[in-house]
C-alpha positions, 0 to 999 in steps of 0.5 A: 465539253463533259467531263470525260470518265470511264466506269466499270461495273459503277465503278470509276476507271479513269477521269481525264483533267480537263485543263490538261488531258493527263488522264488518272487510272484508279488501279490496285497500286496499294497491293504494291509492297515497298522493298525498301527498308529504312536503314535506321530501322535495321540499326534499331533491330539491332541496337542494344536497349538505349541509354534513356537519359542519355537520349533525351540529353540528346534530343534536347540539345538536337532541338535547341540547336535546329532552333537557334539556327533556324532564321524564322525562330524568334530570336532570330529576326536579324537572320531575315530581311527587314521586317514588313509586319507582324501579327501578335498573339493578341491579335488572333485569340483563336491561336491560344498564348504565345510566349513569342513576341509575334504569332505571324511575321511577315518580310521579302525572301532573301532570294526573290522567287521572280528577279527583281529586274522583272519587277521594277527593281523590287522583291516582290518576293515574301515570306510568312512564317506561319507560327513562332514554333518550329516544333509540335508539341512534345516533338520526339526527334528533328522530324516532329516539325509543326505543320499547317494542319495543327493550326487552328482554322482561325490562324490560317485565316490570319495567316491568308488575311496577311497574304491578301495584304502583301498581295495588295503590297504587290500590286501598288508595284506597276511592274506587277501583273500577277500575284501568287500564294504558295505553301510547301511543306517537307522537304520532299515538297521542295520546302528550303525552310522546315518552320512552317511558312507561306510564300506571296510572289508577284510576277510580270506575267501571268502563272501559267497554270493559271493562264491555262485554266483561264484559257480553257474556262474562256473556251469552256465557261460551265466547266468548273460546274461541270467538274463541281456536279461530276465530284459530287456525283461521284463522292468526292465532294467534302463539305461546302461552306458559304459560297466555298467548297472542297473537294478530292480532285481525281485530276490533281497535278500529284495522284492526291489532291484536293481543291477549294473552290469559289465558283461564284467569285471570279476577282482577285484573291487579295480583294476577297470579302473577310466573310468568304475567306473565313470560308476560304480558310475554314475548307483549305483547313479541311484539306490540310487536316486530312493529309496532316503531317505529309508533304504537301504543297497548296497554290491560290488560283486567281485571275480574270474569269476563273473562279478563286480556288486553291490546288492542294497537293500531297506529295507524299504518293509517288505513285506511278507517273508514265506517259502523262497518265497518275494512278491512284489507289482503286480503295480511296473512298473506302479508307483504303488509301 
């Protein structure tokens, strides 16, 4: 089955995502004005000239604070349950120095994603603080949190190789049929935590999102070549790296996604070769590097007869969402967006 589109005057219209029907519509959503105003921006308009001191005494306590009650700062290890492994500094050159005793650490989530009476009475539910940093660098407030994309690639390759890791933790489980690597970030992603971090999860059953994509690839086998030669055709195609590529996905779940996609590898996540999840990693750093410090949340789709890919989704454009249709911005290739 072809990917099914409209074009007008070669101009793209409307895309429908194959595994789900919702159709997306390129509109002039971008000539909307938002009515809204930030209440701290009226207050600042009409605040008097601070008190410079004054503000930066208070930003500096307001961060120490955030960070000593944040249970993934170093320092606060007692705050989480025991820890399963680390990665320190030394182990990742790539990542720079760290005065904190670990670059990467890795435990059970306090509160199992899936019960554990669905996994043999075990959480099989993990987290993995990303960075020992809870902010940017020179942070100017409590919203200057450290994000993925700041990372350099080679540390999110550390931190997917530690994934694969309790992936393969996950199914020494019997009662584990299915593992899953999630990331949110900001809390209009969802995100309970705001250090940034990764989720593994095992299930008993199949995700699915992902069960779905297999159905319809079983039905439909040149699909995602189908899909790869459409993006291209159309611009949207990014960079390809190795056996990997990255591309703006006009059928994303939210109106701004991308996906990385392994067309040729069809196993499990946890069993990729070191060489392509170098690739793997380098491209999904790609797609974080160009939505930055937004929400955004990424999930990596594995399974029996679907290629290995990662959806990466901003939630940062609500864009209108009525009667199973998204609508994106009409300017989007043309830095518009």
């Amino acid at each position: 089955m072809p990917i099914e589109y409209r074009t007008d005057a070669g101009r793209l219209v409307w895309v429908r995502n194959p595994f789900t029907g919702v159709v997306t519509y390129f509109t002039h959503v971008h000539r909307k004005r938002n009515g809204f105003v930030k209440r701290q921006q009226e207050v600042a308009l009409r605040a008097e000239g601070p008190d410079r001191r004054a503000l930066e005494e208070q930003l500096r306590r307001e961060l120490e604070d955030a960070e000593r009650e944040c249970p993934f700062c170093p320092g606060n290890e007692h705050m989480t349950t025991e820890e399963i492994f680390r990665l320190t500094p030394p182990e990742v050159p790539a990542a720079g120095p760290r005065r904190a005793p670990w670059l990467v650490r890795v435990f059970s989530n306090l509160i199992p994603r899936i019960p554990e009476c669905c996994t043999g009475d075990r959480n099989e539910s993990y987290v993995i603080v990303e960075d020992p940093r809870h902010f940017a660098d020179d942070a100017a407030g409590n919203e200057d949190l450290l994000y993925t994309a700041l990372l350099p690639a080679e540390q999110l390759q550390a931190i997917l190789a530690a994934a694969q890791r309790i992936g393969r933790r996950a199914y020494e489980n019997p009662a584990v049929r299915a593992v899953l690597v999630r990331k949110n970030q900001g809390r209009h992603s969802g995100a309970s935590q705001p250090h940034v971090h990764t989720q593994v999860i095992g299930s008993d059953i199949a995700f699915a999102p992902i069960a779905r994509e297999a159905e319809v690839t079983a039905t439909e086998p040149d699909l995602w070549q189908e899909g790869i030669a459409f993006v291209e055709r159309e611009g949207f195609l990014l960079q390809r790296r190795g056996e990997a590529l990255v591309y703006f996905c006009p059928w994303g779940t939210f109106p701004r996604s991308y996906e990385v996609v392994m067309p040729a590898y069809r196993g499990r996540f946890c069993d990729l070769p070191e060489k392509a999840l170098a690739d793997f990693a380098f491209l999904l750093h790609e797609a974080l590097r160009i939505l930055g410090p937004i929400p955004i949340d990424y999930e990596i789709h594995d399974g029996e007869g679907v290629p290995l890919h990662a959806h990466v989704n901003a939630r940062h454009f609500p864009y209108s969402n009525i009667g199973g249709t998204l609508n994106l911005p009409s300017t989007l290739l043309r830095g518009g967006a």
